[in-house]
C-alpha positions as CSV (number, residue, x, y, z in Angstrom):
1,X,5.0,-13.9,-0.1
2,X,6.8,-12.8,-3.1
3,X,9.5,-10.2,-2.6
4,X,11.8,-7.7,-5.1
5,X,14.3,-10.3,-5.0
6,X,12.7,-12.8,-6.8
7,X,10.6,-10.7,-9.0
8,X,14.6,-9.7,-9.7
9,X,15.3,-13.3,-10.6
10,X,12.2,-14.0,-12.6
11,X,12.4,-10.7,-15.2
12,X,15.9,-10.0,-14.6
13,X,15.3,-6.9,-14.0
14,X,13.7,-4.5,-11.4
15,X,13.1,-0.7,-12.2
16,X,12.3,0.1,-8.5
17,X,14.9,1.6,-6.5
18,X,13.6,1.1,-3.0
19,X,12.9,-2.3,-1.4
20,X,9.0,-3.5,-2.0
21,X,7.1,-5.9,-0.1
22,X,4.1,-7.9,-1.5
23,X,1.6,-9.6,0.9
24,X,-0.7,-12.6,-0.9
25,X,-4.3,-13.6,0.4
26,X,-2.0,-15.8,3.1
27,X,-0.8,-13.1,5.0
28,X,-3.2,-10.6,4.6
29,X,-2.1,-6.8,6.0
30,X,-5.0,-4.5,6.4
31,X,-5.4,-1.0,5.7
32,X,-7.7,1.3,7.5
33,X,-8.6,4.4,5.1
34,X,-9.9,7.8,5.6
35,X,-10.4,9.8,2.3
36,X,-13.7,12.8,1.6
37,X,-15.7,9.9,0.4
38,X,-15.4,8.5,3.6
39,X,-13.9,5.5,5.8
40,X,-12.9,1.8,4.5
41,X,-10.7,-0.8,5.3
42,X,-8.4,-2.7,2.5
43,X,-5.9,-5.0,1.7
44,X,-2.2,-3.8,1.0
45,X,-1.2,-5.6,-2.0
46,X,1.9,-4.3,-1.6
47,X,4.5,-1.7,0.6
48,X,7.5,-0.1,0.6
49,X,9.2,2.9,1.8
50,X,7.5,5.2,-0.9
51,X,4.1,3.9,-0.6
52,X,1.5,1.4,-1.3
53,X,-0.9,-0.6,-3.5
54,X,-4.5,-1.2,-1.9
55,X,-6.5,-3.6,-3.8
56,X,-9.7,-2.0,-4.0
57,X,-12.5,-1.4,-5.7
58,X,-13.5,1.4,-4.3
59,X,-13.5,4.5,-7.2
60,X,-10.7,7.1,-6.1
61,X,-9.1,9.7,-8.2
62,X,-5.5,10.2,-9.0
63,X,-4.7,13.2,-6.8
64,X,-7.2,12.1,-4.1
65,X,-5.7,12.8,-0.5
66,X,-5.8,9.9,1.6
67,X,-5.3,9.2,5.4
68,X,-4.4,5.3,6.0
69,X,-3.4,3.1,9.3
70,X,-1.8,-0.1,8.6
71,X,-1.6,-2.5,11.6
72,X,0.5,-5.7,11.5
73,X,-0.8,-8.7,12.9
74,X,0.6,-10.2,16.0
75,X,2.6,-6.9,16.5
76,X,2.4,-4.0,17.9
77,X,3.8,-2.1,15.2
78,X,1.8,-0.1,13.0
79,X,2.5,2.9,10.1
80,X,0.0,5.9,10.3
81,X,0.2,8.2,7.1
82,X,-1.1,10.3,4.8
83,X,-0.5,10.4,1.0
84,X,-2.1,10.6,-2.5
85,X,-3.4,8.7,-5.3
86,X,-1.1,8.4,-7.9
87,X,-2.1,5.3,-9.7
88,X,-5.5,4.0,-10.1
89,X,-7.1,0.7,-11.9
90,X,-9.4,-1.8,-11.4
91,X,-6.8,-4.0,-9.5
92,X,-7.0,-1.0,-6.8
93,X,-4.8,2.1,-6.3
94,X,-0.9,2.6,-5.6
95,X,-0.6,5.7,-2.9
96,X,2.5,7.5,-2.3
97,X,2.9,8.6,1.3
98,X,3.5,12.4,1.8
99,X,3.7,12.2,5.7
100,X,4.4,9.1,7.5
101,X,3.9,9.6,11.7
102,X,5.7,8.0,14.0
103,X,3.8,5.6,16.2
């Protein structure tokens, strides 16, 4: 797992101002993903409080509306919530949450 703090260390800097957490192919964390195109399930390449980064390859649009749940394993806790595209490449696409439900 690689975290803001040593991202800090290696560049020296870090332009995000909220914490962000990066999940490898060790500890995978799943999305499940409602959009108008339909239903998949992801991996979350990364999260923080703002939003996330699915690596995908599935084509979605910047300003696409998407519904997500992301479960964590060997927990009960889970974030349910609904945001939009606002970055897309062919490493996946970074979502910023407009509505996060309590659950």
């Amino acid at each position: 797992m690689i975290t803001d703090d040593s991202q800090i260390q290696a560049e020296g800097v870090c332009r995000r101002k909220d914490f962000r957490r990066f999940f490898d192919q060790h500890e995978l964390l799943m999305a499940t993903c409602i959009t108008m195109g339909g239903s998949f399930r992801d991996r979350v390449q990364n999260l923080s409080s703002k939003g996330v980064f699915l690596a995908t390859s599935r084509n979605l649009s910047v300003g696409e509306e998407i519904a997500m749940t992301i479960a964590f394993p060997g927990s009960q806790t889970m974030i349910r919530a609904t945001g939009e595209v606002i970055r897309a490449n062919t490493q996946g696409v970074g979502v910023e949450f407009k509505v996060v439900f309590n659950y």
